[in-house]
MIRONU-123388 format. One line per 2 residues: number of its first residue (from 0); their letters; for each residue x, y, z of N, C-alpha, C. Coordinates in steps of 0.2 Angstrom, whole numbers. Layout:
<rs>
NUM	a	X/Y/Z/X/Y/Z/X/Y/Z; ...
</rs>
This chain:
<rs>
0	xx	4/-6/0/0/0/0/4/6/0; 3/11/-5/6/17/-3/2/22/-1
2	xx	6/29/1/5/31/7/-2/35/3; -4/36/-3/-10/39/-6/-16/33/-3
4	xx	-13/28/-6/-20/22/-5/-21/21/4; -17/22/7/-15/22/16/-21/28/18
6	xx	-17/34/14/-23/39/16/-29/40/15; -32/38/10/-38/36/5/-44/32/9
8	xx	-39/24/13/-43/18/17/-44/20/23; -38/26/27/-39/27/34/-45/32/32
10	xx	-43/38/29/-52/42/29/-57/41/29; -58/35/22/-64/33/24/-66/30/30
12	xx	-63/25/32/-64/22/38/-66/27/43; -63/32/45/-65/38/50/-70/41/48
14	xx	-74/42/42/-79/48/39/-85/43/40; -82/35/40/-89/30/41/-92/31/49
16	xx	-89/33/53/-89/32/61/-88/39/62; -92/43/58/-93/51/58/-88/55/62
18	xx	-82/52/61/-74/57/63/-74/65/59; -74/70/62/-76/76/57/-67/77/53
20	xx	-62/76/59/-58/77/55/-52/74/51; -56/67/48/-54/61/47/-49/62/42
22	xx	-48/67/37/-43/69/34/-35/70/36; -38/75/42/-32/78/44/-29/72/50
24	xx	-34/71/53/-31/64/58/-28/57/55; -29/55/47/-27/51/46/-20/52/43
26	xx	-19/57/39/-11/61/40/-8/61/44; -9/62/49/-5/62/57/-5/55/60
28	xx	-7/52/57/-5/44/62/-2/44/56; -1/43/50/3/42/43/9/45/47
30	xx	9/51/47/16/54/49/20/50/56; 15/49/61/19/46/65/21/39/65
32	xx	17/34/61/18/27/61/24/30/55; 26/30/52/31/32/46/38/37/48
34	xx	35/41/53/42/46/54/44/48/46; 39/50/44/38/55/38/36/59/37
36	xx	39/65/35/35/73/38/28/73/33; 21/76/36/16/75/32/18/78/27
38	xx	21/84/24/22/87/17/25/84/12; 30/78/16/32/72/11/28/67/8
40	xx	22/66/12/18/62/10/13/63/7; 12/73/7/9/74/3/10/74/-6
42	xx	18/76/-5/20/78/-10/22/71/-15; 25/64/-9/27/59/-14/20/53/-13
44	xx	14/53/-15/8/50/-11/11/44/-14; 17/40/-19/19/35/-24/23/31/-18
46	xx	24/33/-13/30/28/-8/24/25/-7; 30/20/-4/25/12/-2/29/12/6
48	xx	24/12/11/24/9/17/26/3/19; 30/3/21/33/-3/24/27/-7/30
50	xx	29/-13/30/23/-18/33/24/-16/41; 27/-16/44/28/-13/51/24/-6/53
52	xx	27/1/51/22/6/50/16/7/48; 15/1/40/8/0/39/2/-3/46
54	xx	5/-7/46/2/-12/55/-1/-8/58; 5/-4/61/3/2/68/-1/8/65
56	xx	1/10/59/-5/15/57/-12/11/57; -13/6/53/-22/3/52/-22/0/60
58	xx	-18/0/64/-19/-2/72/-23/6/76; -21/10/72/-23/18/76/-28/21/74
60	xx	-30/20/68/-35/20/61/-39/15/67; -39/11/68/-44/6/70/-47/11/78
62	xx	-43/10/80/-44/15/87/-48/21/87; -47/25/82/-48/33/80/-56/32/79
64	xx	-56/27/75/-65/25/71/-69/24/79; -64/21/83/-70/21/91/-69/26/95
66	xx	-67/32/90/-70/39/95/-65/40/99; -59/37/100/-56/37/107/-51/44/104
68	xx	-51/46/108/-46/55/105/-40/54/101; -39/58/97/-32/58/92/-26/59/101
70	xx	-26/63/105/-22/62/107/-20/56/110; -26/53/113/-23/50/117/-22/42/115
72	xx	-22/42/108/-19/37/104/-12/38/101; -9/43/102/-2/49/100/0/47/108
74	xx	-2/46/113/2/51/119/4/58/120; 1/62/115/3/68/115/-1/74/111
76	xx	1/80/112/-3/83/109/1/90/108; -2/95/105/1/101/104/-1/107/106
78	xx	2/111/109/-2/120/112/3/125/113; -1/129/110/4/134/109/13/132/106
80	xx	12/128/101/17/128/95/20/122/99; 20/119/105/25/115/110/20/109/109
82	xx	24/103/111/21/97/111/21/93/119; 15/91/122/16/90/128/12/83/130
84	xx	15/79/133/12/74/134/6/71/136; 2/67/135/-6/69/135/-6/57/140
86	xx	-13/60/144/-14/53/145/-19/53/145; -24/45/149/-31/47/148/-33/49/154
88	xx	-30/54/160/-29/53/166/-32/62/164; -32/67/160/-30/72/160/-34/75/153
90	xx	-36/81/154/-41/85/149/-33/86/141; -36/85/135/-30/87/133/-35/95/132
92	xx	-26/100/131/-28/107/132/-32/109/124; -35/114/126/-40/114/118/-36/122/116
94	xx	-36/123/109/-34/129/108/-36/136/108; -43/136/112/-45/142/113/-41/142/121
96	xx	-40/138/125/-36/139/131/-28/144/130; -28/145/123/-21/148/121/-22/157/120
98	xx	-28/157/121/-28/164/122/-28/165/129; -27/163/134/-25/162/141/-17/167/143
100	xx	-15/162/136/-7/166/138/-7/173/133; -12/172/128/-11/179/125/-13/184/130
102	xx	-17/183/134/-19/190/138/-16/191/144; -11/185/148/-7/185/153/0/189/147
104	xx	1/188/142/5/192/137/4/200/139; -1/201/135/-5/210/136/-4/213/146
106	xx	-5/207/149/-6/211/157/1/210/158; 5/208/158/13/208/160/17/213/155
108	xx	14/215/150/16/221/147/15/227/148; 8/228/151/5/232/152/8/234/160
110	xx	9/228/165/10/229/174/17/225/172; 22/226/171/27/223/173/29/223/181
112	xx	27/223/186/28/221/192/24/214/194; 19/214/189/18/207/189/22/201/191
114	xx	21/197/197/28/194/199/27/185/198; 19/183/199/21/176/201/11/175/194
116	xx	13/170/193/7/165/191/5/159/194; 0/159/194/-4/152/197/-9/145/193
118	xx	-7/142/191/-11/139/187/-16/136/191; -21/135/192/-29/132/197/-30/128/189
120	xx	-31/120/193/-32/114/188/-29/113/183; -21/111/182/-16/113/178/-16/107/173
122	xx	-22/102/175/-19/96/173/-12/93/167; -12/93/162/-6/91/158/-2/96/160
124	xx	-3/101/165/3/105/164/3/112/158; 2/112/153/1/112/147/2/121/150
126	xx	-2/125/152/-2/132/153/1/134/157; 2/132/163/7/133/169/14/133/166
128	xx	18/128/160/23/128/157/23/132/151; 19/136/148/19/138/142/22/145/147
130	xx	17/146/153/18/152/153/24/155/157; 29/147/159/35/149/162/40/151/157
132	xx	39/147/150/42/147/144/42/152/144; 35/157/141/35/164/140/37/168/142
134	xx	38/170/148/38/174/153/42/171/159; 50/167/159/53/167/164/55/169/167
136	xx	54/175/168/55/179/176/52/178/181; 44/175/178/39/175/183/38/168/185
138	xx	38/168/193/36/161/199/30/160/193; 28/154/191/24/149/191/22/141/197
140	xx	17/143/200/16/137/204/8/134/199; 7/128/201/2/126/197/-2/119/202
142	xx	-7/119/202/-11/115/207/-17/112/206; -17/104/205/-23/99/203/-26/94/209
144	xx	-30/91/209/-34/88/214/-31/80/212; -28/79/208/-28/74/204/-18/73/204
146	xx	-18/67/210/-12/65/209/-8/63/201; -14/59/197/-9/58/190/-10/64/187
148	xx	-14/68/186/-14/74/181/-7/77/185; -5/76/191/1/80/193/6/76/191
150	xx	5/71/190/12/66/188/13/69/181; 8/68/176/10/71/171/13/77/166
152	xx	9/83/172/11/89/173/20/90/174; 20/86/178/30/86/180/33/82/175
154	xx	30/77/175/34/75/167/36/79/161; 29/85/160/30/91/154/35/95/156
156	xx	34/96/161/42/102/166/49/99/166; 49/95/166/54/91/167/59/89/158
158	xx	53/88/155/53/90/148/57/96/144; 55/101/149/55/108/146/62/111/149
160	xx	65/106/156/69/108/160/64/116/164; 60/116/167/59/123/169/55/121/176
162	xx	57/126/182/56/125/188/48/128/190; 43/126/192/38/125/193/35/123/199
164	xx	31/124/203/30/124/211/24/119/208; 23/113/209/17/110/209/15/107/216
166	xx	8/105/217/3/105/223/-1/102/221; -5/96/225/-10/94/225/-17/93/229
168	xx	-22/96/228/-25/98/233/-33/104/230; -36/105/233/-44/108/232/-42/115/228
170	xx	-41/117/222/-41/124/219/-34/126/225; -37/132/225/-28/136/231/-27/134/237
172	xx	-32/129/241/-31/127/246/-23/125/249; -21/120/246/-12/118/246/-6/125/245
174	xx	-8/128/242/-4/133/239/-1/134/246; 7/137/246/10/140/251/10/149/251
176	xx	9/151/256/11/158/256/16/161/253; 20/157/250/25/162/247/22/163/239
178	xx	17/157/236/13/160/232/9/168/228; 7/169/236/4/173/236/8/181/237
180	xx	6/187/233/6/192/231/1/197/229; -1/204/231/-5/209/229/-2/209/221
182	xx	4/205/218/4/205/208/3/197/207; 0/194/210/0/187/208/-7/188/203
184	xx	-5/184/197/-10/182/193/-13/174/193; -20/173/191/-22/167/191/-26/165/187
186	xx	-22/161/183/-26/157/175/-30/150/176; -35/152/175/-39/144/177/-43/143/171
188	xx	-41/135/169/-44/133/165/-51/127/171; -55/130/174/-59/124/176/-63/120/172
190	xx	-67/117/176/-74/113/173/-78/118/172; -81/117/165/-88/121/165/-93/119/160
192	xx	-91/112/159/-98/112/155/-101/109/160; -112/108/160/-115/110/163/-117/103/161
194	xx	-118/100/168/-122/91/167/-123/90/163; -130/92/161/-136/90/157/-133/91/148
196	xx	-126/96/146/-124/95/141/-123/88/138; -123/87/131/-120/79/128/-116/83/125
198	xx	-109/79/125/-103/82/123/-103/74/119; -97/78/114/-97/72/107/-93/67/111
200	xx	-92/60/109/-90/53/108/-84/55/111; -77/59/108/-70/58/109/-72/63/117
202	xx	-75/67/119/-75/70/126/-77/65/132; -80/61/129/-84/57/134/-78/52/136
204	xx	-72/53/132/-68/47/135/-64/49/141; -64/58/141/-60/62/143/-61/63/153
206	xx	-58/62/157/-60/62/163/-67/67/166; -72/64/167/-77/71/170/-77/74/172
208	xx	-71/74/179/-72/77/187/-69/83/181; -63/84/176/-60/89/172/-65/92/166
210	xx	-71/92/166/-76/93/162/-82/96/164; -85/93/167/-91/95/170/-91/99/175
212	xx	-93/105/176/-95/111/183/-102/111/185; -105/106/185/-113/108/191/-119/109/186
214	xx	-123/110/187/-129/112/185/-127/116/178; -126/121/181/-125/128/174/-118/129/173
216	xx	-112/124/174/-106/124/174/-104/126/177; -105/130/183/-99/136/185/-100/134/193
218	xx	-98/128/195/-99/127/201/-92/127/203; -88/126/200/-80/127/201/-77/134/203
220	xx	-80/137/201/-80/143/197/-79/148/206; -87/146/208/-89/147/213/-84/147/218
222	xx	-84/140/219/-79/139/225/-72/142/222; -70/144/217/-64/147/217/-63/153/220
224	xx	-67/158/219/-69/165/218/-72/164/226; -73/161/230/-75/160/237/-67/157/242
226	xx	-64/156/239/-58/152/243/-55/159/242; -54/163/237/-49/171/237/-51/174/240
228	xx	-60/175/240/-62/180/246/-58/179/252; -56/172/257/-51/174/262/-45/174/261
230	xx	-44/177/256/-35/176/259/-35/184/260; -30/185/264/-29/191/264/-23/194/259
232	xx	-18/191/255/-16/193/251/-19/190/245; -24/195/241/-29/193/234/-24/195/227
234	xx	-25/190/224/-21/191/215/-24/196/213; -20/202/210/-22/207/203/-27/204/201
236	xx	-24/199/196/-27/199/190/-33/190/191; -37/186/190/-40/182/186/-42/180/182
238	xx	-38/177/177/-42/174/168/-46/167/170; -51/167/168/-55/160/167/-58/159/161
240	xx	-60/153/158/-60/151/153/-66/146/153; -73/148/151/-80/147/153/-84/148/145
242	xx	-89/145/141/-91/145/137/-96/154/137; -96/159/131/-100/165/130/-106/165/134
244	xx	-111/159/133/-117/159/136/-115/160/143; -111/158/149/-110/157/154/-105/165/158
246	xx	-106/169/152/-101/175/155/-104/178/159; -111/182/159/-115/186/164/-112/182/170
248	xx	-116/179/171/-116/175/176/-108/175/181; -105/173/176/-97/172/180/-96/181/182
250	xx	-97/186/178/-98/191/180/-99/194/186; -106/190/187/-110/191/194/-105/186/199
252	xx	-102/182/198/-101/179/203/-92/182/205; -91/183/201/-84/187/203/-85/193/208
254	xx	-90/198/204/-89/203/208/-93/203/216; -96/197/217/-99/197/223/-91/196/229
256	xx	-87/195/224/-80/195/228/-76/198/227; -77/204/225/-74/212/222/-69/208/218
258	xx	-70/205/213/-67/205/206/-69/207/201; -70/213/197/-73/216/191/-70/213/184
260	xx	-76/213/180/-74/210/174/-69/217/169; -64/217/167/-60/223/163/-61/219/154
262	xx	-61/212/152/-59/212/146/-64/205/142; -67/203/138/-67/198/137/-64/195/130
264	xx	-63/189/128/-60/189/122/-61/180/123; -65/179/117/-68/172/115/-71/169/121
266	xx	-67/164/125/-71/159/129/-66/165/136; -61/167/137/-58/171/139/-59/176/144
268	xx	-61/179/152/-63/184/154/-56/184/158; -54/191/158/-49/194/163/-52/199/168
270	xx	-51/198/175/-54/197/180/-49/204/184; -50/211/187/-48/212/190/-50/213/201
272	xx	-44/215/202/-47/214/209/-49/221/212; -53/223/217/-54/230/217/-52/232/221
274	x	-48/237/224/-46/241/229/-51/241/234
</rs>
């Protein structure tokens, strides 16, 4: 088989088990059972696959058609241009979560005294690490309820060589006082879809407790924005990452704990704290 007739049988086979992006997924297992850059196998579709790559490609093609996530047949995944290990233990990061680092981008340009970041439910690690990458000047610490999503979060630091305070334990509770700062920022990607949503076949495979926020989603939310009311040293800033329908509301819930809304951008709210 070559790699045009490879691509041809993996798609169909994914377009029949209503895979949307069966094209592009079935290139991506080519590239990785092959270790042949997809532009070469666009360009030369006449190479013939060898029987061993052949094998594990129609082994992942088979897997893919039962819905189970392209990452977590990969091990891995992609965000913000880096590639970071993925399990079935842990949300893989979506790419609207990458405007996260683009507005903690805009607020450290804008407040350069900004000193430290908090990642709240870091699972893969994924944004806590992007954003030490980014911007390492600034303390990054990162905290999940979920001992293997922290295993695999330090595997991606450890990956990247970069120094990272990780905790386990309810939202900021574990967090140490040295965390904390009048310029401490905090980027939360929580749970927020809402019970009663149906999420597609590949989410369903995805851990719930990293999915699901309550009723109207935002129960996480809740008790985050309830745990900062006591501290007495509160973060500047707040980013969370909550679907459009769900922003009034987070709106209201923030500011019943004197955090005002300053910015929105897609799924995105930047949250300040009020004097």
């Amino acid at each position: 088989m070559n790699a045009s007739e490879a691509l041809i049988w993996a798609q169909s086979q994914l377009e029949t088990k209503g895979v949307d992006s069966a094209r592009l997924d079935a290139l991506v297992l080519l590239e990785d059972a092959t270790n042949i850059d997809r532009a070469k196998l666009l360009a030369e579709k006449d190479q013939i696959i060898r029987s061993g790559p052949l094998k594990q490609f129609k082994l992942q093609v088979k897997q893919r058609s039962k819905r189970i996530p392209l990452s977590f047949i990969r091990g891995k995944t992609e965000f913000y241009g880096r590639e970071f290990k993925i399990s079935r233990s842990v949300l893989e990061p979506r790419p609207e979560s990458e405007t996260i680092i683009e507005e903690l981008g805009l607020l450290i340009n804008r407040e350069p005294k900004l000193s430290s970041v908090i990642d709240v439910g870091t699972g893969s690690g994924a944004l806590a690490i992007t954003a030490k990458l980014e911007f390492p000047s600034l303390k990054v610490f990162a905290v999940d309820i979920s001992s293997r999503c922290l295993s695999v979060a330090k595997f991606n630091s450890r990956l990247y060589r970069i120094n990272i305070g990780f905790f386990r334990g309810d939202l900021i509770k574990p967090l140490p006082l040295s965390a904390w700062s009048n310029k401490a920022v905090i980027i939360a990607n929580l749970p927020y879809v809402p019970e009663s949503w149906q999420i597609n076949p590949e989410a369903m495979r995805e851990p719930r407790i990293a999915i699901f926020g309550g009723t109207d989603g935002l129960d996480i939310y809740r008790k985050l924005f309830k745990q900062l009311s006591g501290l007495s040293l509160k973060p500047e800033y707040v980013l969370t990452e909550s679907m459009p329908p769900q922003h009034p509301e987070l709106v209201d819930i923030a500011a019943r704990h004197r955090y005002q809304l300053t910015k929105t951008n897609d799924f995105i709210q930047v949250y300040k704290r009020l004097q």
